[in-house]
C-alpha positions in Angstrom: 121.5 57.6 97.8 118.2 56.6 98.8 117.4 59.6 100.4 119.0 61.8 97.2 116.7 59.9 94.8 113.6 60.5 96.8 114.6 64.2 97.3 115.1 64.4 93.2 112.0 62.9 92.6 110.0 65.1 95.2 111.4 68.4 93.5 110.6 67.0 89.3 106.7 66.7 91.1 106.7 69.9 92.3 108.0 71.6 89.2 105.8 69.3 86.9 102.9 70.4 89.6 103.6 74.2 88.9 103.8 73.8 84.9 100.3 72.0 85.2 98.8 74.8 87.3 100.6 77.5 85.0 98.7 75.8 82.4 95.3 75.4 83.8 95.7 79.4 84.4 96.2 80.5 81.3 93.7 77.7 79.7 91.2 79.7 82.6 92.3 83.0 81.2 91.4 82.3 77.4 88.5 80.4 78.0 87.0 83.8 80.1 88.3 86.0 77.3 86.6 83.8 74.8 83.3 84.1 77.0 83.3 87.5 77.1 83.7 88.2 73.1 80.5 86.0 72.6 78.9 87.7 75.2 79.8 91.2 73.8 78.8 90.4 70.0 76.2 88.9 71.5 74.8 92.0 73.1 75.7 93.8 69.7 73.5 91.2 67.7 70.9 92.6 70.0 70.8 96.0 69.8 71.4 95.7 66.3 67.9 93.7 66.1 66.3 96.3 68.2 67.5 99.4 66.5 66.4 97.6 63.2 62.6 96.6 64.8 62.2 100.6 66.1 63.0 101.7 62.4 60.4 99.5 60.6 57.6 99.7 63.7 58.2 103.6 63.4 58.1 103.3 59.5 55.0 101.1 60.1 52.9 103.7 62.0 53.7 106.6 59.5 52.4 104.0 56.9 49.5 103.4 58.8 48.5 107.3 59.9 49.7 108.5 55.9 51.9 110.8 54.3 51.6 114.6 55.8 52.6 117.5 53.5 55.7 119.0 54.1 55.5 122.4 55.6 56.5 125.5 53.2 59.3 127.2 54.6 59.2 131.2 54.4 62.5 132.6 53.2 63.4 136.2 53.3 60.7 137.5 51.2 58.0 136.0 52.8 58.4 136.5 56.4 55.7 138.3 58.1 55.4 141.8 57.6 57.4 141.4 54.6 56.3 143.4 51.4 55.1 141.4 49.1 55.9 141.9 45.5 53.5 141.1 42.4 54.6 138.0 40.6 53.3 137.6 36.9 50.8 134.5 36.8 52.3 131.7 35.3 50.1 129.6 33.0 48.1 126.3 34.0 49.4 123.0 33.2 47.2 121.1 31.7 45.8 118.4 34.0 47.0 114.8 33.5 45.0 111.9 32.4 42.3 110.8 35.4 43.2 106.9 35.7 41.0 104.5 35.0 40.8 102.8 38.7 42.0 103.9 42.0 45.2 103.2 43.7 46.4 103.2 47.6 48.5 105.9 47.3 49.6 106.0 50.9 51.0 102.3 51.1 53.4 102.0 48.2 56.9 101.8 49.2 60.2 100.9 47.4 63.6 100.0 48.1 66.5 100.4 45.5 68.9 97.0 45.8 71.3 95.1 44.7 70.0 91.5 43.2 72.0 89.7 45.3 70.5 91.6 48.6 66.8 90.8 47.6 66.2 88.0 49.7 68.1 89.2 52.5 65.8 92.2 52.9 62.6 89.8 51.6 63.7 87.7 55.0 64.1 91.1 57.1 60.6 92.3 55.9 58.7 89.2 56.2 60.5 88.6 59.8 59.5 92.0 61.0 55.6 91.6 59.9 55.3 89.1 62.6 56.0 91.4 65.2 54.2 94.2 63.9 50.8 93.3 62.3 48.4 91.1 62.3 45.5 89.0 60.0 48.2 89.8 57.0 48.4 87.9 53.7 51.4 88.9 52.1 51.8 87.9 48.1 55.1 87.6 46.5 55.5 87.8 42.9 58.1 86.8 40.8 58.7 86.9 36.9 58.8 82.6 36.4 57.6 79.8 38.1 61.4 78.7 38.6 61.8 82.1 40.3 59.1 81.3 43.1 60.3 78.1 43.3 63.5 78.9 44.4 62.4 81.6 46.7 60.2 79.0 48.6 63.6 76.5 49.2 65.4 79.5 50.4 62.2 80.7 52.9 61.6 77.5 54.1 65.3 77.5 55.4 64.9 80.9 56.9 64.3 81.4 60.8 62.4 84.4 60.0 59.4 83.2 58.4 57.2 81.3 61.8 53.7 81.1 59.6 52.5 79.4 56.6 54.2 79.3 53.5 52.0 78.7 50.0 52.8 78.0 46.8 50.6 79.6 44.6 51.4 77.8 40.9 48.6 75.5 40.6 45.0 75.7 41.5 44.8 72.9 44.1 44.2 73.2 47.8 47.5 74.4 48.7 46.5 77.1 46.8 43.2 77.5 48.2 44.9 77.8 51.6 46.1 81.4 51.0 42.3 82.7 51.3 41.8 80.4 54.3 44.9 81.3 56.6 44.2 84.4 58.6 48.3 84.6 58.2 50.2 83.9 55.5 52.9 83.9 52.8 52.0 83.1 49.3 54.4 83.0 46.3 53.3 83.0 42.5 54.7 83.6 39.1 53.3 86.7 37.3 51.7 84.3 34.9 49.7 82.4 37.4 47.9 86.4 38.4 45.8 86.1 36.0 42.8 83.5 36.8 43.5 83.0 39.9 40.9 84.0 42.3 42.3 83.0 45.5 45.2 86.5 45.3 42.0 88.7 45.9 42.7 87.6 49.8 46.1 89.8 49.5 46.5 92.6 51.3 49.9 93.0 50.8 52.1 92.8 47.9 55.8 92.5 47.8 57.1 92.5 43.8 60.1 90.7 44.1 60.6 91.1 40.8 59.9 94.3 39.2 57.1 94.5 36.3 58.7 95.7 32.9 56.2 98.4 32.3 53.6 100.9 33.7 50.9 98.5 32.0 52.4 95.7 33.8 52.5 96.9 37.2 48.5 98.1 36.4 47.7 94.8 35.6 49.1 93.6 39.0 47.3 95.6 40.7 44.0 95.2 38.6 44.1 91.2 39.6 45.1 91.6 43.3 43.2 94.4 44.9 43.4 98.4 44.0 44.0 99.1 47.4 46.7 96.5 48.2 49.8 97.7 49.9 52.8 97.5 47.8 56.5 97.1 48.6 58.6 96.7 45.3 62.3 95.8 45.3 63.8 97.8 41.9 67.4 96.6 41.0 67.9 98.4 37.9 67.5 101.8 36.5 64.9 100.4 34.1 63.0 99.5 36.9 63.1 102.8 38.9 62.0 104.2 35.7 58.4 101.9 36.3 58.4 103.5 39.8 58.6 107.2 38.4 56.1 106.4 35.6 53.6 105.3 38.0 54.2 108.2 40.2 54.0 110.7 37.2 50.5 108.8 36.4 48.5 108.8 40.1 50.2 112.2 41.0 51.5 109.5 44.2 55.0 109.8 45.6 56.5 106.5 46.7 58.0 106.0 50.5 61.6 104.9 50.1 62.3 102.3 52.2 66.2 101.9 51.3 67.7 102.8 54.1 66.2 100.2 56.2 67.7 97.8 53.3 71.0 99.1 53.5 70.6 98.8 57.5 70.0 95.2 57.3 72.9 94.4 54.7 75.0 96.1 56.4 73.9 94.3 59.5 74.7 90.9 58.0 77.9 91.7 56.4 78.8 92.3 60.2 77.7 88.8 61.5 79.4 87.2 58.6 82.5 89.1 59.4 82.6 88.1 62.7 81.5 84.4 62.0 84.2 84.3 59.5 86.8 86.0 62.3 85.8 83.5 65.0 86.1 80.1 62.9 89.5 81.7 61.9 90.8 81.9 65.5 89.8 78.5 66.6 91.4 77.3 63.5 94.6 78.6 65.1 94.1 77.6 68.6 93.8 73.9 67.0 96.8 73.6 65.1 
C-alpha cells in the first residue's frame, strides 16, 4: 500500500509538473506577442514622426527660397510652329488700391481646421520649429486674455514645446523676457498688441484666433512687424473670407498648409485608437 501511495503521488507531481510548464508556455507565448505589437506600433509612431518632419522641413525650404510662378502650359494652339490666330485686346482692369505699408508676401500661410484640432496642430507646429530653425520668436495671439491663458496651461503640459514659454498680458519682466530670449514662445490677447513694445521682437506670428476683419488683421501686422511671418488657423468660412480679402488687397496668394494639419490629426486619432485598443485588451486579460 505503501508502495501504491507513493507511486500515486509520484504520477499527481508529474501531471501537476506538466500543467505548470504548459502554463509558463503559453504565459511565454503572449508575453512575446505582446512584445512585438509594441515594438511594431512603435516603429509606426516613428515613421509616422519622420514622414511628418520631411513634409514641414520640405515646406520650410520652399518658404524660405519663395513662391516660383507656375509654368504656362501650351495647349494645342500654342505649340510651336502653330499658327497663331489674332485675338481682340481685352480692356485693362483698372489697378487696385496701392496699400498703405508693405507686407511679406512670401511667408503667409494658412491652414483651414476644425476648433477642436487647433491646438493639436499649434503643438505639431511649435514642436517642429525646434528642429528646423533657429533665433525664432514665435507670437501667439488670441481674441481674450482667458483665451491665452488657457493655451499656456495646455502648452506647458505639452512635450513638444522644450523652450521658454511667456506670457505676454502685463507689462512686467516676464513680459520683457520675450525681446531678451534668443528662443521663444510668447502668448498675448489681441488687446494687449497695442502698447506693447516688447512684440516688435516677433518674427513669427501664429493667429490662433482669426481677426474679424481685413482692418483687423492690418492692425496686427502694423503693431508686430510688416515683414513678420504669418501662420493663421481659419475655422470658419467667415474667417477664410479675411484670408481672401487680404489676398484680393496685396495681389499675395497664401500657402495652404492644410494638409500637414490633416496629416497630424489624422496621426493622433491613430495613437488614440491604439491606446484605447491596448488598455481594452489588458482589461480582458485581467478579469
Amino acid at each position: 500500500r505503501e508502495a501504491e501511495c507513493i507511486r500515486h503521488h509520484s504520477l499527481e507531481a508529474q501531471a501537476l509538473l506538466e500543467r505548470l510548464k504548459k502554463q509558463t508556455a503559453i504565459k511565454k507565448e503572449q508575453a512575446a506577442l505582446c512584445l512585438q505589437r509594441f515594438f511594431r506600433s512603435k516603429q509606426s509612431q516613428d515613421k509616422q514622426r519622420s514622414e511628418a518632419a520631411l513634409c514641414l522641413q520640405r515646406w520650410w525650404r520652399t518658404m524660405r527660397k519663395g513662391t516660383k510662378k507656375p509654368k504656362k502650359r501650351r495647349g494645342k494652339a500654342q505649340k510651336k510652329g502653330a499658327v497663331k490666330t489674332p485675338e481682340e485686346p481685352i480692356p485693362a482692369a483698372p489697378p487696385p488700391p496701392e496699400p498703405t505699408f508693405e507686407l511679406n508676401k512670401q511667408h503667409q500661410q494658412y491652414a483651414r481646421i476644425e476648433e477642436k484640432d487647433k491646438r493639436a496642430v499649434l503643438d505639431f507646429f511649435l514642436d517642429q520649429l525646434m528642429y528646423d530653425s533657429t533665433n525664432f520668436r514665435i507670437l501667439i495671439v488670441t481674441s481674450s486674455d482667458e483665451r491665452a491663458q488657457g493655451l499656456r496651461k495646455v502648452l506647458q503640459m505639452s512635450k513638444a514645446v522644450q523652450y521658454p514659454l511667456v506670457t505676454m498680458l502685463k507689462e512686467d519682466d516676464e513680459s520683457h523676457r520675450f525681446k531678451e530670449l534668443p528662443e521663444c514662445a510668447g502668448i498675448i490677447s489681441e488687446g494687449r498688441l497695442r502698447g506693447n513694445p516688447d512684440v516688435s521682437a516677433a518674427n513669427m506670428m501664429v493667429n490662433f484666433d482669426m481677426p474679424r476683419s481685413l482692418e483687423d488683421y492690418m492692425l496686427r501686422i502694423q503693431l508686430v512687424d510688416p515683414f513678420v511671418k504669418v501662420m493663421s488657423l481659419p475655422a470658419s468660412p467667415e474667417e477664410m473670407g479675411v484670408i481672401r480679402q487680404v489676398e484680393d488687397r496685396f495681389g499675395v496668394v497664401f500657402r495652404n498648409m492644410e494638409g500637414v494639419a490633416r496629416f497630424k490629426i489624422l496621426q493622433n486619432r491613430k495613437a488614440l485608437r491604439n491606446k484605447l485598443q491596448a488598455t481594452g485588451s489588458q482589461r480582458q486579460k485581467m478579469l
